[in-house]
NULO-408709 format. One record per residue (C-alpha): residue in three letters; x, y, z. Coordinates in steps of 0.1 Angstrom, whole numbers. Example, Ala and Ser with C-alpha at 12.3 -4.5 7.8 and 13.67 -1.06 7.14 Angstrom:
# NULO-408709
SITE  res      X      Y      Z
SITE  Ala    123    -45     78
SITE  Ser    137    -11     71
//
This chain:
# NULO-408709
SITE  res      X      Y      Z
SITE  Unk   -443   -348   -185
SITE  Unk   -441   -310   -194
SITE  Unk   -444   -307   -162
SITE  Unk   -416   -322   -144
SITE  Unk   -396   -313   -172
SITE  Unk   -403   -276   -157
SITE  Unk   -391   -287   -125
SITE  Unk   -356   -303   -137
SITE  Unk   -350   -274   -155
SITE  Unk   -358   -248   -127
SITE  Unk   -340   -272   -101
SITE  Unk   -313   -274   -123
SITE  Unk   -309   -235   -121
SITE  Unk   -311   -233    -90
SITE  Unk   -282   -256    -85
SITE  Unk   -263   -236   -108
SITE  Unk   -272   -203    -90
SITE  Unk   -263   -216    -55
SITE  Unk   -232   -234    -66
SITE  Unk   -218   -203    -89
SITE  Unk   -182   -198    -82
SITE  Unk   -199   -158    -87
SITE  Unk   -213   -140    -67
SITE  Unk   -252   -137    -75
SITE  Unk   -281   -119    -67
SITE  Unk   -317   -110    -71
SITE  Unk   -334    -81    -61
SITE  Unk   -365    -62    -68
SITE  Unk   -368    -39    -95
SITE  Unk   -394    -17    -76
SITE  Unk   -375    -11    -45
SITE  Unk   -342    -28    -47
SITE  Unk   -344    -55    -19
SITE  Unk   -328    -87    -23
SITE  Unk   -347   -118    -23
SITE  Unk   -322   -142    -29
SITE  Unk   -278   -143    -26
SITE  Unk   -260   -178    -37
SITE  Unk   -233   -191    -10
SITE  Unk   -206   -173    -29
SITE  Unk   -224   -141    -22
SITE  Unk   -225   -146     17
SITE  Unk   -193   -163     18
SITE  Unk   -175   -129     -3
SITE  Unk   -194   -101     14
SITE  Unk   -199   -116     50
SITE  Unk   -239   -115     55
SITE  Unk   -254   -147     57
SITE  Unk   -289   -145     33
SITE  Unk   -314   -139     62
SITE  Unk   -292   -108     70
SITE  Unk   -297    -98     32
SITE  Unk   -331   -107     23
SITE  Unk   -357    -86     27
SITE  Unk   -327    -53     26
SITE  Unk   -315    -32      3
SITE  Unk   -276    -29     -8
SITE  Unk   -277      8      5
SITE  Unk   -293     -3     34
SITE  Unk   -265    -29     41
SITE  Unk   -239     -4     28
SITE  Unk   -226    -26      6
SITE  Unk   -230     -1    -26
SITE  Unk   -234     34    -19
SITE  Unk   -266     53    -36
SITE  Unk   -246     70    -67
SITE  Unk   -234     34    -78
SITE  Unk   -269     20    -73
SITE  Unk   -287     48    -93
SITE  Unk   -257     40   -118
SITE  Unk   -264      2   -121
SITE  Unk   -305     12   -119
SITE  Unk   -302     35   -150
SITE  Unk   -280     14   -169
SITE  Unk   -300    -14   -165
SITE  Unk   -333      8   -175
SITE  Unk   -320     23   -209
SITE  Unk   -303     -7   -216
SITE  Unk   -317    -41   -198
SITE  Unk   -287    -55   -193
SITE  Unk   -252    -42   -180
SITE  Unk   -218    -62   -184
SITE  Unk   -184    -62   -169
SITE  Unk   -186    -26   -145
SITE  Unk   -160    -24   -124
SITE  Unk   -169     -8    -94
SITE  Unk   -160    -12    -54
SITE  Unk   -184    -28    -27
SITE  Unk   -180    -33     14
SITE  Unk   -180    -67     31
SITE  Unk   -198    -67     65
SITE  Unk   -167    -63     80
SITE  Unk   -160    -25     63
SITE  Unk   -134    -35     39
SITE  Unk   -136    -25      8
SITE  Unk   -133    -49    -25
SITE  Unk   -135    -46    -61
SITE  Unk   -159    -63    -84
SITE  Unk   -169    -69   -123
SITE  Unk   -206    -66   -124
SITE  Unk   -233    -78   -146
SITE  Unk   -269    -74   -145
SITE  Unk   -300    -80   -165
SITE  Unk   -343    -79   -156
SITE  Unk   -357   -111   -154
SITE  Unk   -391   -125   -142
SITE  Unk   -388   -144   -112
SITE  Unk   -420   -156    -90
SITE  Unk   -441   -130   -112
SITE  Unk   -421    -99   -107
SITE  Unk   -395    -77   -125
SITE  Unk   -361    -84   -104
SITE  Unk   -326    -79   -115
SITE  Unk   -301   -105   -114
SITE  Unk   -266    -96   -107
SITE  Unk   -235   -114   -111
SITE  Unk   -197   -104   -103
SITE  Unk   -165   -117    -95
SITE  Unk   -144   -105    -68
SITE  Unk   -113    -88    -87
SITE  Unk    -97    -75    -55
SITE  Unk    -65    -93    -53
SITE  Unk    -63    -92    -92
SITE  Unk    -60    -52    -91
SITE  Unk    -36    -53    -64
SITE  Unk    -13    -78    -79
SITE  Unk    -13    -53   -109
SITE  Unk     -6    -22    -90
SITE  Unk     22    -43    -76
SITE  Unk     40    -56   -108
SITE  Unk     32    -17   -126
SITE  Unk     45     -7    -93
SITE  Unk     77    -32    -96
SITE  Unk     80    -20   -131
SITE  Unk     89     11   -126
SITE  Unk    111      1   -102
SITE  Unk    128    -16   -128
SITE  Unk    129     10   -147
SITE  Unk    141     32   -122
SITE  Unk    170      5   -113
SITE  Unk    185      2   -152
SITE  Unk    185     45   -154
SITE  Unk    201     40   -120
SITE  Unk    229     15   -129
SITE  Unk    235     36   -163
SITE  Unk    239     71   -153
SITE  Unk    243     76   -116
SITE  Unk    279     66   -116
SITE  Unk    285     91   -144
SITE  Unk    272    120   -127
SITE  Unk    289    118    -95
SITE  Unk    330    115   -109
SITE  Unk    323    147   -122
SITE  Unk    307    163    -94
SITE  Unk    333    150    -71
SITE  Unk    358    169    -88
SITE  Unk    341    197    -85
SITE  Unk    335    193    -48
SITE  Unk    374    188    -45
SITE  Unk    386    218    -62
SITE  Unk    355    239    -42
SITE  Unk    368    230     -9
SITE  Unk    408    236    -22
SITE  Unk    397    270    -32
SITE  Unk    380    279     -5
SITE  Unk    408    270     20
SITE  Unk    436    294     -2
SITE  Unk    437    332     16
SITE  Unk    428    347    -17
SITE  Unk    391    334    -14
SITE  Unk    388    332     28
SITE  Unk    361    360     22
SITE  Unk    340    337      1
SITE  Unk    345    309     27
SITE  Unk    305    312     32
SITE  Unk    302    309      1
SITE  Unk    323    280    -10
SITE  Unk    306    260     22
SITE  Unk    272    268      7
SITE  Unk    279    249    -27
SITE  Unk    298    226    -11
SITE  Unk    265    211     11
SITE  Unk    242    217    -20
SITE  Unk    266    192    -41
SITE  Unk    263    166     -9
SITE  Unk    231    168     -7
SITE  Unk    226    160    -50
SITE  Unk    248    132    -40
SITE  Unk    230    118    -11
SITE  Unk    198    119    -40
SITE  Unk    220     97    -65
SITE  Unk    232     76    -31
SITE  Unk    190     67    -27
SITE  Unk    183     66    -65
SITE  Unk    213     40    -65
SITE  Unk    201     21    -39
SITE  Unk    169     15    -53
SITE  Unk    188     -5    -81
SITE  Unk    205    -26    -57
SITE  Unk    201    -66    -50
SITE  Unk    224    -82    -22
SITE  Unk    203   -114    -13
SITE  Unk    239   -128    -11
SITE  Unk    250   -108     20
SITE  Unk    222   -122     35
SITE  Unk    235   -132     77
SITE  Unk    216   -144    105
SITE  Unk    206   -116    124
SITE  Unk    184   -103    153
SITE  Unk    161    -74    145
SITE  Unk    165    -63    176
SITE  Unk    202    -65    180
SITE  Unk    200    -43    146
SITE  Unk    179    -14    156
SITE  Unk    198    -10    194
SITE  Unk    229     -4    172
SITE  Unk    207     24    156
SITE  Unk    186     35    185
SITE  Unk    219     64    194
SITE  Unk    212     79    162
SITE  Unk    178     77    158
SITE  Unk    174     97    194
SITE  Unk    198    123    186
SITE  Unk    170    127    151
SITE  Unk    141    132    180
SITE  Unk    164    152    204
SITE  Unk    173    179    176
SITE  Unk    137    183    163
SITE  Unk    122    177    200
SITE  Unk    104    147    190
SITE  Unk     97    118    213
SITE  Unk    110     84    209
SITE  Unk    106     45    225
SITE  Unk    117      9    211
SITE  Unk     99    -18    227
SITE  Unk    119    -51    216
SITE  Unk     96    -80    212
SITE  Unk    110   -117    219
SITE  Unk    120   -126    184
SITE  Unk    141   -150    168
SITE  Unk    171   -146    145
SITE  Unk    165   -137    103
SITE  Unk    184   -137     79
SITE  Unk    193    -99     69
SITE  Unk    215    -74     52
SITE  Unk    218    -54     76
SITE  Unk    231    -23     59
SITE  Unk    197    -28     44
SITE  Unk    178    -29     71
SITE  Unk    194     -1     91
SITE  Unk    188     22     58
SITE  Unk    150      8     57
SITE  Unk    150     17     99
SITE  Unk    162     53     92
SITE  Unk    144     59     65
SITE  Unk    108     51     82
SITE  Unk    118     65    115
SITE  Unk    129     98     98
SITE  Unk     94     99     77
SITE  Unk     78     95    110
SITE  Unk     99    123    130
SITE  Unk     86    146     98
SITE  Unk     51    139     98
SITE  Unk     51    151    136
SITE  Unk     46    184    152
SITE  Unk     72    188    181
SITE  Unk     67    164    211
SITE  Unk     52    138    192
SITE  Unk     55    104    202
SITE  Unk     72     79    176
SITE  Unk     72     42    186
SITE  Unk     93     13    171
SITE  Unk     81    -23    182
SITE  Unk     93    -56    173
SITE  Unk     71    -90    180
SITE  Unk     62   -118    158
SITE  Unk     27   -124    144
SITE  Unk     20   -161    133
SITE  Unk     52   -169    113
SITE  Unk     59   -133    106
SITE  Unk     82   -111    127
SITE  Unk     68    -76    127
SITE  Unk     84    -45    125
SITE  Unk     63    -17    137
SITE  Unk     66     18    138
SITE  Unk     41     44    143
SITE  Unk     37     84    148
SITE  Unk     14    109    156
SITE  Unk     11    129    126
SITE  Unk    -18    141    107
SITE  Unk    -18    108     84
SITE  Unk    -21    104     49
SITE  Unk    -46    110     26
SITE  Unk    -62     78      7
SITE  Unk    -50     93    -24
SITE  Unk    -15     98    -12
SITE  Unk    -17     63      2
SITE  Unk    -21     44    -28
SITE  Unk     10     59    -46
SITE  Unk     34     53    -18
SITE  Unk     65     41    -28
SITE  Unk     62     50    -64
SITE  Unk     97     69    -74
SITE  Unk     98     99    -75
SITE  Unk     65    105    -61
SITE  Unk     63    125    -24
SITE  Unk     41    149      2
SITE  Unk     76    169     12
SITE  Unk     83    203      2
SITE  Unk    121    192     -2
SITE  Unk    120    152    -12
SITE  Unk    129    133    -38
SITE  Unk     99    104    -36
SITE  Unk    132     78    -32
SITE  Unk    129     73      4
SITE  Unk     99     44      6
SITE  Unk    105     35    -27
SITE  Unk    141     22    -17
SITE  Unk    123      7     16
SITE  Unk    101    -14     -4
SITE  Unk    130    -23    -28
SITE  Unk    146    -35      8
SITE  Unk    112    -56     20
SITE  Unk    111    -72    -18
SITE  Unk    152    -84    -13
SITE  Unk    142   -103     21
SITE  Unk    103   -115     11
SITE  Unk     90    -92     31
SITE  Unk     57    -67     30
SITE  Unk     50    -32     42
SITE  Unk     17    -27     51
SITE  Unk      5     12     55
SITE  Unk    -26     24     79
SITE  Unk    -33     60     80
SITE  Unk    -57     84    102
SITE  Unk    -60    115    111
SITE  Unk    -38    111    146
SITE  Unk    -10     93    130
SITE  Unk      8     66    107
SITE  Unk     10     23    119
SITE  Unk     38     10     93
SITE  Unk     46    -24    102
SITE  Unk     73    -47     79
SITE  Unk     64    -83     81
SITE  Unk     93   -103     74
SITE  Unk     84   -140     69
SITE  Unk    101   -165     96
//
């Protein structure tokens, strides 16, 4: 009777350990290797258990060796480990985030170490998203509150500059008058972005082809590449008509076209495509710069925050204020020979 009671119980576990909503895991104490995964393991990292058995997660790459020797130590001093956050790689490369937990156990007459986590991945990016969308916010209510205030003065200060400077009296000074005169346009093309970030027109919305909207802009965006000897192409996809602002949409254009004319050496190739993807039409645009750097890339389009000598971090930020109007996403990839931005605008 003790017996089978034995049985239930361990069959029982094991029930529980293949049917955890967790990922779980048990592996050798001696040497690491993993001698059993549950289906939410193979299903969350891609391996299937006979590609895992028998390995070790370094071997596998799905933890590199200073987070292993972390877990190992913790679990040594300790004997048990809860809640570490730390990142892991599918089969496929990509990288997620987990909460970890570990303790020894006996299993089949050995030390092992069972782990358990829960994939947090889409939990961390929905809060970089709403911190991100907060200081947005933020950035929107200053906006709305001051910007206005600080441009009727500077206006009348522009005004009298350029009266003065066209009297005889001050003709010498012409230079002069011509230099403060751009300086104050170009603090009121800042408050121009840092307004527009505040903006919400989801009622000007008009059916619209992408296409139809970036042709309009193609003139100015190839006299951009013709003055900084840049090279330029737009390959128009067969897409159907969205609904757009397309003031919007011309600033978002002009915006990431002129990032990527910036992040080029002369004769570099920029390339704007349009095509749809599944219900998605895709706005694409990619350069041949040097890229950006993973730490850059995770702060992009935070106000205020840029890799220019001369910007104001308002540029992207007001682009993904434009994408969030018309439910759409910008997705970033970044190398070493270049930038792939592409807008996906649902259809």
């Amino acid at each position: 009777m003790i017996t089978n009671s034995v049985e239930q119980e361990n069959e029982l576990l094991d029930k529980a350990f293949r049917a955890s909503p967790c990922l779980m895991a048990i592996s050798a104490i001696s040497d690491g290797r993993y001698i059993k995964v549950n289906k939410c393991f193979e299903e969350t990292t891609g391996f299937s258990a006979e590609e895992v058995v028998g390995w070790t997660s370094i071997e596998l790459n799905i933890f590199d060796t200073p987070t292993r020797i972390k877990v190992t130590e913790l679990l040594i001093n300790q004997g048990t480990i809860k809640n570490i956050e730390a990142s892991f790689r599918r089969k496929d490369g990509s990288n997620r985030v987990g909460l970890f937990s570990a303790e020894i156990i006996e299993f089949n007459g050995q030390k092992c170490i069972l782990s358990v986590a829960n994939d947090v991945t889409e939990l961390r990016n929905y809060e970089k998203e709403v911190s991100k969308l907060e200081r947005m916010n933020l950035i929107g209510q200053i906006a709305a509150s001051i910007g206005h205030e600080i441009r009727n003065p500077m206006t009348t200060v522009r005004g009298y500059l350029q009266l003065l400077g066209a009297k005889a009296d001050y003709m010498a000074e012409k230079a002069t008058f011509d230099l403060m005169i751009s300086e104050l346009d170009r603090a009121n093309e800042i408050i121009a972005e840092f307004l527009s970030v505040a903006q919400m027109k989801k009622d000007e919305l008009k059916s619209k082809n992408l296409n139809e909207i970036i042709s309009n802009l193609y003139p100015l965006i190839e006299a951009d590449a013709f003055t900084q000897n840049k090279q330029i192409c737009f390959i128009p996809g067969v897409i159907p008509d969205l609904k757009f602002n397309v003031k919007e949409i011309s600033q978002l254009v002009l915006n990431l076209t002129r990032n990527g004319f910036e992040a080029m050496e002369e004769r570099g190739y920029l390339s704007i495509r349009t095509f749809t993807e599944g219900k998605k039409v895709v706005l694409q645009i990619e350069d041949e710069g040097s890229g950006i750097s993973p730490e850059c890339l995770n702060k992009l389009g935070t106000p205020f925050f840029t890799t220019k000598d001369y910007g104001t971090g308002l540029g992207l930020a007001t682009c993904y204020k434009i994408a969030e109007n018309h439910n759409a996403k910008i997705l970033i990839n970044s190398s070493s020979c270049g930038t792939n931005i592409c807008v996906l605008f649902p259809i």
